[in-house]
C-alpha positions as CSV (number, residue, x, y, z in Angstrom):
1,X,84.4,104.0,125.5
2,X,84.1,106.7,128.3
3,X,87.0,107.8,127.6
4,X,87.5,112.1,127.8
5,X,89.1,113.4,124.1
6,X,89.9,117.1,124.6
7,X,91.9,118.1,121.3
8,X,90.6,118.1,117.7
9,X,93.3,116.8,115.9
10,X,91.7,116.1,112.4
11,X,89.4,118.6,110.9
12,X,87.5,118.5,107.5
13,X,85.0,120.9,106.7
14,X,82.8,120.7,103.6
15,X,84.0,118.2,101.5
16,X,82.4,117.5,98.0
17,X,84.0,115.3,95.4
18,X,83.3,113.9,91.9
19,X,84.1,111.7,89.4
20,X,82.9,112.8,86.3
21,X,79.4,113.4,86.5
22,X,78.9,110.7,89.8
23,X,78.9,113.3,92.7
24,X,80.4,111.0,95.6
25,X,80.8,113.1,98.5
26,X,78.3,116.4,99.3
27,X,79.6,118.5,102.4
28,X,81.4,116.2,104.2
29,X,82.2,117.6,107.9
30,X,84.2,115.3,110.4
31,X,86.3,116.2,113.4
32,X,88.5,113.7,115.4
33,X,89.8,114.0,118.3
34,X,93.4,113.0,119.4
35,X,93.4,109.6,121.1
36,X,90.0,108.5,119.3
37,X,89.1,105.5,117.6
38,X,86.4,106.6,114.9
39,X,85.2,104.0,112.2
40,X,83.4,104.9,109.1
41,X,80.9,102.9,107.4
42,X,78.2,103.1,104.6
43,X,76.7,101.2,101.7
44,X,79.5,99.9,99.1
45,X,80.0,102.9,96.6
46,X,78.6,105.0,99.5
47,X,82.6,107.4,98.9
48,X,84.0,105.8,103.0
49,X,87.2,105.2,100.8
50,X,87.2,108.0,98.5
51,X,86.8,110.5,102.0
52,X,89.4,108.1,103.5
53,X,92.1,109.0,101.0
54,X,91.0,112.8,101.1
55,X,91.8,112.8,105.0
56,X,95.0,111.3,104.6
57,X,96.1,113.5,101.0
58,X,96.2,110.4,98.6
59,X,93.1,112.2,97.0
60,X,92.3,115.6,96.7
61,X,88.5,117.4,97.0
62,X,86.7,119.7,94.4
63,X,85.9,122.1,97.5
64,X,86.4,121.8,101.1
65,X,89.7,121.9,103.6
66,X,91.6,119.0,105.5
67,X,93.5,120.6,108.6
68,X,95.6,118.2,110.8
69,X,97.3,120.2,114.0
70,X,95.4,123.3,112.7
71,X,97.7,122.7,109.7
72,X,95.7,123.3,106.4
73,X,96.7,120.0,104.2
74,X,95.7,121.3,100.7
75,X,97.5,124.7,100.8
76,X,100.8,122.9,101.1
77,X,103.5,122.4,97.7
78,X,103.2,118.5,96.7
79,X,107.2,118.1,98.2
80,X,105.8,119.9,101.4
81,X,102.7,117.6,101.8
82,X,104.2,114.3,101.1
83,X,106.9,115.0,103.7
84,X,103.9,116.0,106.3
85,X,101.9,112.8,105.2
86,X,105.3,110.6,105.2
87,X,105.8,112.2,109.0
88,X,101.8,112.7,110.1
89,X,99.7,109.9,108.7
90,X,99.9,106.3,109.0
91,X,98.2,103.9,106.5
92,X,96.8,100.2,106.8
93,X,94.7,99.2,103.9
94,X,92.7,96.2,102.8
95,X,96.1,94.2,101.3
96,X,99.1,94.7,103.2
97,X,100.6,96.2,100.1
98,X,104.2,95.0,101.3
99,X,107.1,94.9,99.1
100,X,107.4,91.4,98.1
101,X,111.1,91.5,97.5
102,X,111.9,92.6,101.5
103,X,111.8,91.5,104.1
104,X,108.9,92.4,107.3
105,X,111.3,93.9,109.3
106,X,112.6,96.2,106.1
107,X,109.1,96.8,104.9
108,X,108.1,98.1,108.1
109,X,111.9,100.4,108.3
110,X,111.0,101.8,104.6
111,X,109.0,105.1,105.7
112,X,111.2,106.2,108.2
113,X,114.4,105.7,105.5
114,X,112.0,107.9,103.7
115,X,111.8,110.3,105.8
116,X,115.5,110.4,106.4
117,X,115.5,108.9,109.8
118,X,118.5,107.7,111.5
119,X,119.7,104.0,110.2
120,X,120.0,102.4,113.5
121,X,117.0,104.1,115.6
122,X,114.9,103.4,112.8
123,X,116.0,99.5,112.9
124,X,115.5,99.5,116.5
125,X,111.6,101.2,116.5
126,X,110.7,98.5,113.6
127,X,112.0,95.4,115.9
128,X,110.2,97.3,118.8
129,X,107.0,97.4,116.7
130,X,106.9,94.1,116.0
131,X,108.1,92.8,119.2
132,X,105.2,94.0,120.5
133,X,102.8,93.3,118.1
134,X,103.9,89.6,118.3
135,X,105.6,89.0,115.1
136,X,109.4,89.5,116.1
137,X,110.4,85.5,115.5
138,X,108.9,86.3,111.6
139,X,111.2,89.7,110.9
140,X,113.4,88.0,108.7
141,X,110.7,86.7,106.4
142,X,109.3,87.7,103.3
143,X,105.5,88.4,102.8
144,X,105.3,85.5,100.7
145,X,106.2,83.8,104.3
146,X,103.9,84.9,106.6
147,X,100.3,84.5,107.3
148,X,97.8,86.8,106.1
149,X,97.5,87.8,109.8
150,X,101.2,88.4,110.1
151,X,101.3,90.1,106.9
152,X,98.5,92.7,108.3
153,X,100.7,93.2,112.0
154,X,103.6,94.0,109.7
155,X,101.4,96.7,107.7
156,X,100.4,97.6,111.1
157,X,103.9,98.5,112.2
158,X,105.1,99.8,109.2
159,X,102.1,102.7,109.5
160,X,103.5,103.2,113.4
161,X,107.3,103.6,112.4
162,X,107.3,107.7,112.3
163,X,105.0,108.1,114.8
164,X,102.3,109.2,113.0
165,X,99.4,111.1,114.4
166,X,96.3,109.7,113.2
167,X,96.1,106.4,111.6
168,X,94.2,105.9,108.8
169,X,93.0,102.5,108.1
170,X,90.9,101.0,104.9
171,X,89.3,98.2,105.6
172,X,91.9,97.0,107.4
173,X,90.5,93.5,108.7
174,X,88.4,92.7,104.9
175,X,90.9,90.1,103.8
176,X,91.1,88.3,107.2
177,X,89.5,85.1,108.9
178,X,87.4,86.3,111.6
179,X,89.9,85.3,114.4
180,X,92.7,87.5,112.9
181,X,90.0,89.9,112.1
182,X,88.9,90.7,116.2
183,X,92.8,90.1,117.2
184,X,94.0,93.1,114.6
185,X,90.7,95.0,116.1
186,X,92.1,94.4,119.7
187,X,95.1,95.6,118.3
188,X,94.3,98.7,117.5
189,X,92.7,99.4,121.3
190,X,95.7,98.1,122.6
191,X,97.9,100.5,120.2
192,X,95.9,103.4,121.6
193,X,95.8,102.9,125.0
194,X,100.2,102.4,124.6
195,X,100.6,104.8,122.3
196,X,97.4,107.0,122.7
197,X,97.1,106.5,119.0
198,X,94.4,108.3,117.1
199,X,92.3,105.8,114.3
200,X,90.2,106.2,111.6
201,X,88.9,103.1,110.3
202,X,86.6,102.6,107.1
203,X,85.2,99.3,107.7
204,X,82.3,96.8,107.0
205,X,82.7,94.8,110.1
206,X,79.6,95.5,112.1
207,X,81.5,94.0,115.3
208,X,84.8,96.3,115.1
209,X,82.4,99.7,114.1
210,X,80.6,99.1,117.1
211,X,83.7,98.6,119.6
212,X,84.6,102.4,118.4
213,X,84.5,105.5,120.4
214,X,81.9,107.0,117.2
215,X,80.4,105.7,114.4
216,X,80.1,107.8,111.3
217,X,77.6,106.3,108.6
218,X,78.1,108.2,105.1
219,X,74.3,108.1,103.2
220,X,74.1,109.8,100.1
221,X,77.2,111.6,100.5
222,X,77.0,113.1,104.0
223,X,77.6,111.6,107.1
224,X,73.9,110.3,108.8
């Protein structure tokens, strides 16, 4: 808190969504700014996920824009926009969503092979990442391996390898006991005051909303 955030980094503006005849979202408008730690919360079914995914292009809106660096997300070819969300956006949802056949440290090296990153410097930022997130001594292990609070670092990292701009995170702590809930909430205000890492993060927790820089409740499909 107290902290001064100059630069809008994330924009939407007017952001409605359906499925079938459920109307979800009604004129969604968020701003965040870059070094901000935002969580978003709201009834269950209340759309936190659905606008969630529409920031971060795994979902598209009926009507409304997404700009990121003044960038318009929507207006973008599918190749374009999966190489700007591969580069741009980081992701930590409620299950790790690892690949169970590699390892941590290759799970958390797989975006930046995607993104055509050099071998070695990418091999390097991934042991950084989880030097510092605590985890180095379990790189070599599988998921099947770790603890559930290891397996959530590793996500962690793995949404950190390129970069990104704003991280995006779904319920990130919902699978956790609560002490590897609060240490993955210090986490992420130890991430941005390294880093000066922007977060979004959809959440239920009542503790980690309140620890946030804003508060956004979604009710009835706008934010409150």
């Amino acid at each position: 808190m107290g902290q001064l955030f100059l630069t809008i980094l994330l924009k939407a503006s007017g952001i409605f969504k359906s499925y079938n005849a459920l109307q979800v979202l009604k004129g969604i408008d968020i701003t965040v700014k870059a070094g901000e730690i935002v969580s978003i919360v709201g009834a269950s079914g209340a759309g936190k996920s659905t606008l969630l995914h529409i920031l971060g292009t795994l979902d598209a809106p009926d009507r409304g824009t997404v700009e990121l660096h003044d960038q318009s997300l929507f207006q973008m070819t599918s190749r374009q926009l999966a190489n700007f969300r591969n580069q741009q956006i980081g992701f930590v949802f409620q299950f790790h969503n690892l690949l169970p056949e590699f390892t941590a440290h290759e799970n958390v090296c797989l975006p930046g092979f995607i993104g055509n990153k050099n071998e070695s410097e990418v091999r390097d930022r991934a042991e950084e990442l989880l030097t510092y997130l605590g985890i180095k001594d379990r790189m070599d292990h599988k998921p099947s391996e770790l603890s559930g609070g290891e397996q959530q670092r590793t996500a962690v990292a793995r949404a950190l390898i390129n970069s990104p701009s704003i991280v995006l995170a779904d319920e990130p702590s919902g699978n956790l006991d609560s002490r590897n809930a609060r240490e993955l909430h210090q986490l992420f205000f130890d991430l941005r005051a390294k880093f000066n890492q922007t977060f979004v993060v959809v959440t239920h927790n009542e503790e980690l909303a309140k620890m946030t820089d804003r508060m956004l409740e979604i009710k009835d499909g706008v934010i409150q």
